[in-house]
Every structure is written in structure tokens, then in C-alpha cells.
C-alpha positions as CSV (number, residue, x, y, z in Angstrom):
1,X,-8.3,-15.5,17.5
2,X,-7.2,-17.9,15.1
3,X,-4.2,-19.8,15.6
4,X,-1.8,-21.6,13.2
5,X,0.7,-24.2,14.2
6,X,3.4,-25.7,11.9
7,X,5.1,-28.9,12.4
8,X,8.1,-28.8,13.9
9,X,11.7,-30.1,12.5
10,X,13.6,-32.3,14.2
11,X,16.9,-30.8,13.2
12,X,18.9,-28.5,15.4
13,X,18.3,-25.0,14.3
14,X,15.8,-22.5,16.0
15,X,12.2,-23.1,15.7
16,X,9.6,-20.7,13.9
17,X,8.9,-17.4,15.0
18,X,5.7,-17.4,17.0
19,X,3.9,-14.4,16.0
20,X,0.7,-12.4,16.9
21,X,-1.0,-10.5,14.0
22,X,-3.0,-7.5,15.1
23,X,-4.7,-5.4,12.6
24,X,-7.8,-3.3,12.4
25,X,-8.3,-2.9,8.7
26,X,-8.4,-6.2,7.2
27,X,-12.0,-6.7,5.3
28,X,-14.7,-9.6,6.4
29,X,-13.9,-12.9,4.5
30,X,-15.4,-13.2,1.2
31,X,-16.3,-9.5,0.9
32,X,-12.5,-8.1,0.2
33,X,-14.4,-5.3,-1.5
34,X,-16.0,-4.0,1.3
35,X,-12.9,-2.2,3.2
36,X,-10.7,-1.1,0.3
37,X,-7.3,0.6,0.3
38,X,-3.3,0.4,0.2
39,X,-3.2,-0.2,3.5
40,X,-6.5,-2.5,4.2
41,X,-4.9,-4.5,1.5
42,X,-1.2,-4.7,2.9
43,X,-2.5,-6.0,5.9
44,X,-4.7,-9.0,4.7
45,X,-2.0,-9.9,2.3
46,X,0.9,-9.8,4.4
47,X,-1.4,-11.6,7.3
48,X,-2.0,-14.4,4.3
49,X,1.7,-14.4,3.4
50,X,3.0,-14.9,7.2
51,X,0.5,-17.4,7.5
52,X,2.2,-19.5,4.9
53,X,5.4,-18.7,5.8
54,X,7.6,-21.9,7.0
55,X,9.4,-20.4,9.3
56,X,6.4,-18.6,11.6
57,X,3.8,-20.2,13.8
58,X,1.1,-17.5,13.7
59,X,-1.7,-16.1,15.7
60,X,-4.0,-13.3,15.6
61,X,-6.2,-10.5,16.7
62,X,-8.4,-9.1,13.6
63,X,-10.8,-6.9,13.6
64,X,-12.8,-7.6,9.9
65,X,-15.6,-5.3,8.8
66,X,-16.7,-3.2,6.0
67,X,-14.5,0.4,5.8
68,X,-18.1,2.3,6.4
69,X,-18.2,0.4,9.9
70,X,-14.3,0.6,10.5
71,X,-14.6,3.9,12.4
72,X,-17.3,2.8,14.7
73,X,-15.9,-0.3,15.8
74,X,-12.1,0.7,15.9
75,X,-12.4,2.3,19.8
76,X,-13.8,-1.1,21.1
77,X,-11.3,-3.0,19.4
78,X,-8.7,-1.4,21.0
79,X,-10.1,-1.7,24.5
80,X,-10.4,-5.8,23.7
81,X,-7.0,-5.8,22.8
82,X,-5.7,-4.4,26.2
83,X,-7.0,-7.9,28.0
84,X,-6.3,-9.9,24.2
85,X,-2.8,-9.5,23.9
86,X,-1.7,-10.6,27.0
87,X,-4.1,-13.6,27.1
88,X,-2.5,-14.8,23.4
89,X,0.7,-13.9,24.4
90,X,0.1,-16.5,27.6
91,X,-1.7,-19.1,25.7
92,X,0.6,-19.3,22.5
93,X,3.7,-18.6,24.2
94,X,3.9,-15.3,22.0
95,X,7.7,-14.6,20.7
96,X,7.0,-10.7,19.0
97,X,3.3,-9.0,18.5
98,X,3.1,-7.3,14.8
99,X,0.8,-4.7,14.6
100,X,-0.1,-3.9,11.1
101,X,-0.4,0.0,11.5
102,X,0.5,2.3,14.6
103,X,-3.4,2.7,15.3
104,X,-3.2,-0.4,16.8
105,X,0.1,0.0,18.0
106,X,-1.4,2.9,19.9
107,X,-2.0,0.2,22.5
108,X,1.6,-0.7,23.4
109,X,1.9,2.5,25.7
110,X,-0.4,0.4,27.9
111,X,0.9,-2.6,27.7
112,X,4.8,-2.0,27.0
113,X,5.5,-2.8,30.7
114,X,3.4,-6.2,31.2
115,X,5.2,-7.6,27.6
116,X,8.3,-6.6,28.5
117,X,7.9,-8.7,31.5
118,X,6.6,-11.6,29.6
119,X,10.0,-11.1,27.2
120,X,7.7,-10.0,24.3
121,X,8.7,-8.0,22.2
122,X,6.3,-5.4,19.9
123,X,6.7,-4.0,16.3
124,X,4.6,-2.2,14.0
125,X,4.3,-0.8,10.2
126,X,4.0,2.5,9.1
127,X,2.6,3.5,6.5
128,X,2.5,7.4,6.6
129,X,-0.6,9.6,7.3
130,X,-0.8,6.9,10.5
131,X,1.9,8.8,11.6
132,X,1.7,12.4,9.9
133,X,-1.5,13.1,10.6
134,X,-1.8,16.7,11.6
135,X,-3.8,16.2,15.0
136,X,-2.1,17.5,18.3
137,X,-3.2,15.4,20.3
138,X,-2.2,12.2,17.6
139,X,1.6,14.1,17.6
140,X,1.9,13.6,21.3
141,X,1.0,10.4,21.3
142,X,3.2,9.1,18.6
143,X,6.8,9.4,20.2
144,X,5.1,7.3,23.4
145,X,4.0,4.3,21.2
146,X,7.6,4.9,19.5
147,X,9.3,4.2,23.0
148,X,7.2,1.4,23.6
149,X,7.7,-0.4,20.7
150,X,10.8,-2.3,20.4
151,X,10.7,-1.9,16.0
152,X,9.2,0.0,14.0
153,X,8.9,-1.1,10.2
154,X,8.3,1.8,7.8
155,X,7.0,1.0,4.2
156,X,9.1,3.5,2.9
157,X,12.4,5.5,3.6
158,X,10.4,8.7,3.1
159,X,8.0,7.3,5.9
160,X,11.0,6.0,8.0
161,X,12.7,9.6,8.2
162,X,9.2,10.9,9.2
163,X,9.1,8.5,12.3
164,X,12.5,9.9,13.1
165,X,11.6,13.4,12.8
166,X,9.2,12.5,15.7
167,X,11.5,11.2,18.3
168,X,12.1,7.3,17.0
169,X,15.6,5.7,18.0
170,X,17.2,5.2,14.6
171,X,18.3,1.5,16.2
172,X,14.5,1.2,15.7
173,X,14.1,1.7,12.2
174,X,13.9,-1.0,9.9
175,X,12.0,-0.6,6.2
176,X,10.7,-3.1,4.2
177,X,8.5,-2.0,1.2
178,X,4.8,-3.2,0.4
179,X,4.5,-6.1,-1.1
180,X,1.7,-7.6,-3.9
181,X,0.3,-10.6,-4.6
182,X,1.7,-11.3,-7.8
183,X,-1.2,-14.2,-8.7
184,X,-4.0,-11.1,-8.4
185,X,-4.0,-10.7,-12.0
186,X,-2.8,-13.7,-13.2
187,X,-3.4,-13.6,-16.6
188,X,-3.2,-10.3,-18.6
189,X,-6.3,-9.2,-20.5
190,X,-4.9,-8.4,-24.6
191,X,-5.3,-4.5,-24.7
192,X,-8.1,-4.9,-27.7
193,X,-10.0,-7.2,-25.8
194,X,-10.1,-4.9,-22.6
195,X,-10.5,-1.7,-25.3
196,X,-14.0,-3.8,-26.3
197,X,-15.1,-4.2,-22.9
198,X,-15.2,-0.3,-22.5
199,X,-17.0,-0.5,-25.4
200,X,-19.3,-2.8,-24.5
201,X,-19.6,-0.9,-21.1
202,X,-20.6,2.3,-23.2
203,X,-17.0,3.8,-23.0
204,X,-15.8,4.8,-26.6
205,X,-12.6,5.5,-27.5
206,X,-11.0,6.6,-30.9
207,X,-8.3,4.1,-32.0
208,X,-6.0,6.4,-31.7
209,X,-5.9,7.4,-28.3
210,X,-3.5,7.3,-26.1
211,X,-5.1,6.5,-22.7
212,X,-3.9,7.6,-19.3
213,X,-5.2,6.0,-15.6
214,X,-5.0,6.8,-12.1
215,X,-6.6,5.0,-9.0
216,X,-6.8,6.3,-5.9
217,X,-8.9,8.1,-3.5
218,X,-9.5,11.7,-4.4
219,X,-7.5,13.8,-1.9
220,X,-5.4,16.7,-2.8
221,X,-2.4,15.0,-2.0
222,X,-2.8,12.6,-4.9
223,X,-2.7,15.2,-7.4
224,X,-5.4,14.4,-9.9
225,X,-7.1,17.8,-9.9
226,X,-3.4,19.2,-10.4
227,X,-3.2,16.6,-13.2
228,X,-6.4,17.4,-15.1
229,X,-5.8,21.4,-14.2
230,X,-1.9,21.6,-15.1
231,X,-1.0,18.7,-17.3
232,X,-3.9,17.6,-19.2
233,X,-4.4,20.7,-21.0
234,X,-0.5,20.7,-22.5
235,X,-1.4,17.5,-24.3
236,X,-3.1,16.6,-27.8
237,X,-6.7,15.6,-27.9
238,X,-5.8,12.4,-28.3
239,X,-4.5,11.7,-24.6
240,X,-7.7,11.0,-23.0
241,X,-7.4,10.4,-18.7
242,X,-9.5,7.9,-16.7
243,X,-9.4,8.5,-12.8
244,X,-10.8,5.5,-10.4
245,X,-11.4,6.3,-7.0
246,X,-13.8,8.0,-5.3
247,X,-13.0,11.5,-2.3
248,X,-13.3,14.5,-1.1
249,X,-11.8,16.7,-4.0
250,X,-14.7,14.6,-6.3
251,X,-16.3,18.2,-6.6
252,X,-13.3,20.3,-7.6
253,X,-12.2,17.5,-10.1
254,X,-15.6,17.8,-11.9
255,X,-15.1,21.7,-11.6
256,X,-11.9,21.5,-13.4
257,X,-12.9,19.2,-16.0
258,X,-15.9,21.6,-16.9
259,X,-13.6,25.0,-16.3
260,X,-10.9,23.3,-18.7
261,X,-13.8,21.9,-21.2
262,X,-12.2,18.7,-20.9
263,X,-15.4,16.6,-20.5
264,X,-14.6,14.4,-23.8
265,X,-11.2,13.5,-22.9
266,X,-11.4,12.4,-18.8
267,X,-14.1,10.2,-17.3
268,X,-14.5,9.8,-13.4
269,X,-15.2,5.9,-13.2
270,X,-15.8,6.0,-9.4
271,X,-15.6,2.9,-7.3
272,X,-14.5,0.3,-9.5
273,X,-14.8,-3.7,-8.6
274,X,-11.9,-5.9,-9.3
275,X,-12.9,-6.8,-12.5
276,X,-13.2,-3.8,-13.8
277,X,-9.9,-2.2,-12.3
278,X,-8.1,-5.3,-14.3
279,X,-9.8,-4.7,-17.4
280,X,-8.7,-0.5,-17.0
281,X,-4.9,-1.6,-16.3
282,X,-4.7,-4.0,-19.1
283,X,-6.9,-1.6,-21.2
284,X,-5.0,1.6,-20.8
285,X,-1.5,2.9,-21.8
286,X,0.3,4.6,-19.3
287,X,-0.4,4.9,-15.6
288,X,0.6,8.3,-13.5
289,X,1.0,9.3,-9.3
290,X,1.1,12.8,-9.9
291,X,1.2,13.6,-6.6
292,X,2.2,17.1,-5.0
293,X,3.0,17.8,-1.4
294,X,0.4,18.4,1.4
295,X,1.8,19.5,5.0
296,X,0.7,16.5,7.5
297,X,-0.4,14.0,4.3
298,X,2.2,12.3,3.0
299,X,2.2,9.6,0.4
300,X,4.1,6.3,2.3
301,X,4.3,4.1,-0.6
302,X,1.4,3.8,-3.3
303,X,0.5,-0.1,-4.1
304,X,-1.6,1.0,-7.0
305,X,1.4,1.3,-8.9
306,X,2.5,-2.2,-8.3
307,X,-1.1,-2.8,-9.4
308,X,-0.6,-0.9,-12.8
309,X,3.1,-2.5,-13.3
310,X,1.7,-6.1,-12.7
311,X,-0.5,-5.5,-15.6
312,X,2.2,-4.9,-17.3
313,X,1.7,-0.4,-17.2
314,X,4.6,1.6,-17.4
315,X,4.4,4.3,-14.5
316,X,4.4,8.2,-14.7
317,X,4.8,9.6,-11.1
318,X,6.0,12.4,-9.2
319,X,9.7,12.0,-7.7
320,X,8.1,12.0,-4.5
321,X,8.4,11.2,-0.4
322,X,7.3,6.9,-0.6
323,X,6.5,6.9,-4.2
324,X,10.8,7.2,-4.7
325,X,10.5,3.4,-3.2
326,X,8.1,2.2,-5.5
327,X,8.9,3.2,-9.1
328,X,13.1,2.3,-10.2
329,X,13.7,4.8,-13.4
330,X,14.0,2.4,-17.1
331,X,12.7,-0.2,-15.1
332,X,9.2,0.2,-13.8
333,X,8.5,3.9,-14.9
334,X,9.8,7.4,-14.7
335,X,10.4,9.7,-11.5
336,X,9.6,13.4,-12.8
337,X,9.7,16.3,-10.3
338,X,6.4,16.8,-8.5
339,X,4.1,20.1,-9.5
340,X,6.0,20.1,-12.8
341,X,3.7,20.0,-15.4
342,X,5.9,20.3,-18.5
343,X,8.2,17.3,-17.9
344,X,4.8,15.1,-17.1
345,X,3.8,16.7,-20.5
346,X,7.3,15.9,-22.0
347,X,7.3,11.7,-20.7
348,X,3.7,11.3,-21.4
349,X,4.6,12.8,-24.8
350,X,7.7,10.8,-25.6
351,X,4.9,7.3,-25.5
352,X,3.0,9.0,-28.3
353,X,5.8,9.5,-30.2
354,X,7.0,5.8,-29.9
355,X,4.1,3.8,-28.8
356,X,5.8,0.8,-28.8
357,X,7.8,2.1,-25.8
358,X,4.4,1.2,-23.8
359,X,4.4,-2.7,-25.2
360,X,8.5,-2.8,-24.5
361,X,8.2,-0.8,-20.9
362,X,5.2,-2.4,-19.6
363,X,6.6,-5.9,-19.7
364,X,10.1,-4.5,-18.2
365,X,7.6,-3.1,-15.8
366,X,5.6,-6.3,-14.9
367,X,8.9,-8.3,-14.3
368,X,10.2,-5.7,-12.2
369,X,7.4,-5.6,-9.7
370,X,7.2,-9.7,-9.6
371,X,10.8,-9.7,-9.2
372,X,10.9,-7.5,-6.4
373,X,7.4,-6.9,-4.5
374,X,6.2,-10.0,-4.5
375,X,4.6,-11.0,-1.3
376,X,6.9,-14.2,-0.9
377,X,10.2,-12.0,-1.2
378,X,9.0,-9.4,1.0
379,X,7.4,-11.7,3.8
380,X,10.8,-13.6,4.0
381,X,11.7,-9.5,5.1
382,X,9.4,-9.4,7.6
383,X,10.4,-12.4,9.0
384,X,14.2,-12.4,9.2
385,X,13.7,-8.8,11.0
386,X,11.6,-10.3,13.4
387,X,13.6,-13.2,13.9
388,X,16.6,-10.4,14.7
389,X,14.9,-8.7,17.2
390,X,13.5,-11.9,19.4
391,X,17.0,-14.0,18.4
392,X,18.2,-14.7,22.0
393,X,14.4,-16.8,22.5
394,X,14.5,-18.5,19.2
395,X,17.9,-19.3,19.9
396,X,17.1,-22.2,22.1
397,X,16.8,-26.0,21.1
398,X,13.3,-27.8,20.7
């Protein structure tokens, strides 16, 4: 438990939000590498952002360990927080508990009656496959944690209308978009200087190559083998594709590459530390999210591509369930129709045609994401729908 307390004004106006922060994926301090992903990584940067947020005194309930140990430790976690939550709530005089993903929100069937009581109320992000996933059992579960919860905060409208599917209130449904830390990269590494670095890393690359990234974990839904399979062989030679990440479709990508004799023009980088994923996004061209539809796996949002536009890479991506929220058309990137190869073929193209589209686009790009997914903007979000839905507590004078 760690608590935060804010000073309070002595004006007349409602006092901070007093807020509980449960989450099960945030990584150890000091080893942010260790439990990697979009939603790991939404979670300990929203946690930071509501931490400094003026107008919330907040508390919470972490659970912090490496993403190999996650799954092990997860079940006792959520057995603690069936005694933890009501003992913050008591001792911090809890307004709202956020829970950062519906795994932990799984608890609030248990507990919906005892916070109610206490005038508590519960909310929770989605994010997606935490509530698509294609389990039985899971899909009877989710419409009970929807009736216990009191809001529930997709990332994406795509995500939203899948909670609804399943049996959420639509007075319930509120969605605010993933945010990014928008001092991550804070400088921008020159493109020749990052093109050395592969050099220097034994990476070569003609000087005339137009190079294409993804990052991501290798699951079908991502599209990458459909990428390298479908689109990859309809461009020149000299569109080359790096692909960070490591997954389960690791084996058919390398199939593909060797079936399509594309060896010299992709290379699988594998996990990637933060270093190195700068130095690829300031280093490459053009990013794509090529994803295709999977029954029960959607895609909620995709953060990577705020990564790619911060440093300052126009996105390709697939007009696409959460990725629509993401990428604006002629601002951040282009929306082309999933699964069809020949318009990916026909925007990739257009960049090698005019490469100074990719300077001109990637800095429309970067001033689009700080503009509007910057964790300050979309914290204040968080907040004011919070404040709305415990409004009649905050409401009284300190």
C-alpha cells in the first residue's frame, strides 16, 4: 500500500478525488523491462500520472513482478485483495477503487455489496482480450463483474461496443483512449545516426532502402505473418521489414520468410530493450499494424503506434476494431482496409515515390500524438469521469 496525500485548499470547491489504484501488471521498480506490454505499460503510467495529478489523493494495491512470474502470483493477489480493499477503503476514507484491467475487477462480484455499503464506488479499464477472451467459463463471468461495477472505462470504442455485446448498461460506458508518456523519447535520434547504429550492431542496409517496422508480440491477430506472406512480396527489393517482438507465430513467420526467400529483406530482432526500440523508430521509415481479425482476440487499442508516432513515424495500419482510435487519417497515418494487401502495397508505395512524405508526415505525426495522447491530457479524463460518478461525496465542504 502506498498512500499519497496532497495538501488541501482552503477555498470552497470540492476536495480531490481519493482514489485506490489496483493493478496486477505493473513491473518491479527499477526493472520496467521485466513485465513488458501495452497494457503492463498503461497501467504504471497512468498509476504515475494519477499520482501527480492535483486533483486526486491516491492510494494503492500493486502487485509488481516480472511478466514470467505474473501468472503464478496473480491468483493470490486476488485473494489479498478480497480483505485489502475494504481495509484501504476504511483507512483512507476511499471515494472510487480503479482497477486497471477487469482481471482485477474480477474481484468486485465479491465485494460489490460491502462497497456499496461503504458508498464506494468501483470502475475498471478494458482493454480488450481481458474481455474477449474465448473461455466459457471467463464469458460467464464477465456480465457479473459488469453489474458490479459502477463504470467501466474502455480504451477504445471498438472495446466499448464489445463490453456491450456482453450484457454492460450503456449508462456504464465511458471511453478514454491510452495515453503515452510523451518525455519517453525525449529527444529524437537523426535517422543517419540511428542507420549507423544498425551498422555498428552488424545490421547493413543499402542507402536506398526504404525500411518498414512493426513491434509487437507475435500472435496471429497482429498480422505480421500476413504482412511478410501477402504484402511484402508485392513490393521492390528495396523495402526491407524489421519485426520486434517475440510469440507464438515466431515459427510460422520464419517459415514464411524462408517459403517467400525473403531472408535478405526482413530480420526478426526479438526482444528489444528500450534503447534499442528508440534507435529502430528513429531509424526506420514507416511503421505498420497490419492486423486482421481473429474471433475472441481483438486488438483494444495498440500503444506501439503512439510509440512509432512520437518518434516522429508515420503509421500504416489496418482500419481496424481499437486501432480506428489510434491512428486520425493525414494526421498520424493511414487507415487501409484489413487483409487487403494491395492498398498496404499501394500506401507503402506512394513513400517511395515521395520520400520526403516520411520527413513531412512523421513530424505531423509526432505533434499529433503529443497533442492528443499525452498522459497529462488523458489523466485529466480519467479524473473528471471519476469525479462524475462519486460527485454527490466530493460535493461536500472541507
Amino acid at each position: 500500500m502506498k498512500a499519497r496525500s496532497l495538501s488541501c485548499s482552503t477555498s470552497r470547491k470540492p476536495r480531490p478525488v481519493r482514489l485506490l489504484f489496483v493493478s496486477h501488471s505493473v513491473p518491479p521498480a527499477g526493472a520496467s523491462l521485466s513485465n513488458i506490454g501495452g497494457m503492463q505499460r498503461v497501467a504504471a503510467d497512468l498509476y504515475q500520472a494519477l499520482g501527480e495529478h492535483p486533483d486526486v489523493e491516491l492510494d494503492s494495491l500493486l502487485l509488481q513482478t516480472s511478466q514470467r512470474m505474473t501468472a503464478l502470483l496473480t491468483g493470490p493477489f486476488l485473494g489479498r485483495l478480497l480483505w485489502q480493499i475494504p481495509r484501504a477503503v476504511r483507512q483512507y476514507g476511499i471515494d472510487a477503487v480503479l482497477h486497471s484491467s477487469m482481471v482485477t475487477a474480477s474481484v468486485s462480484v465479491a465485494l460489490q455489496r460491502q462497497l456499496r455499503a461503504l458508498g464506494v464506488r468501483s470502475a475498471a479499464i478494458v482493454h480488450g482480450r481481458d474481455v474477449t477472451l474465448p473461455n466459457p467459463a471467463y464469458q460467464q463471468l464477465v456480465p457479473r463483474v459488469f453489474d458490479a461495477l459502477d463504470l467501466v472505462l474502455p480504451v477504445s470504442r471498438a472495446t466499448g461496443e464489445a463490453c456491450l455485446q456482453r450484457g454492460l448498461r450503456p449508462d456504464k460506458l465511458h471511453v478514454i483512449p491510452n495515453g503515452i508518456d510523451i518525455h519517453r523519447f525525449p529527444t529524437l535520434i537523426d535517422r543517419a545516426v540511428a542507420r549507423r547504429r544498425f551498422l555498428e550492431a552488424g545490421f547493413q542496409l543499402p542507402d536506398d532502402v526504404l525500411l518498414v517496422c512493426s513491434v509487437g508480440r507475435q500472435v496471429e491477430r497482429k498480422g505480421f505473418a500476413w504482412f511478410i506472406d501477402q504484402v511484402l512480396p508485392g513490393l521492390p527489393e528495396n523495402v526491407h521489414y524489421w519485426l520486434a517482438g517475440e510469440g507464438p507465430e515466431a515459427d510460422r513467420i520464419r517459415t514464411l520468410i524462408a517459403e517467400r526467400n525473403l531472408a535478405h529483406r526482413v530480420r526478426l530482432l526479438g526482444r528489444v530493450t528500450e534503447e534499442e526500440l528508440h534507435t529502430l523508430y528513429c531509424g526506420a521509415d514507416l511503421f505498420v499494424m497490419p492486423n486482421i481479425p481473429v474471433p475472441g482476440d481483438m486488438e483494444g487499442f495498440g500503444v506501439v503506434m503512439l510509440e512509432a508516432g512520437l518518434c516522429g513515424l508515420p503509421t500504416i495500419a489496418a482500419d481496424l476494431e481499437g486501432v480506428r482510435d489510434v491512428i486520425t487519417p493525414g494526421q498520424n497515418g493511414h487507415l487501409v482496409e484489413s487483409g487487403n494487401a494491395a492498398a498496404f502495397v499501394e500506401v507503402i508505395g506512394s513513400y517511395l515515390i515521395d520520400r520526403d512524405l516520411i520527413h513531412r508526415d512523421g513530424q505531423r505525426a509526432r505533434a499529433h500524438v503529443t497533442d492528443h495522447f499525452g498522459w497529462k491530457h488523458v489523466a485529466n479524463q480519467y479524473v473528471q469521469a471519476l469525479h462524475d460518478l462519486v460527485q454527490p461525496t466530493l460535493s461536500s465542504i472541507m
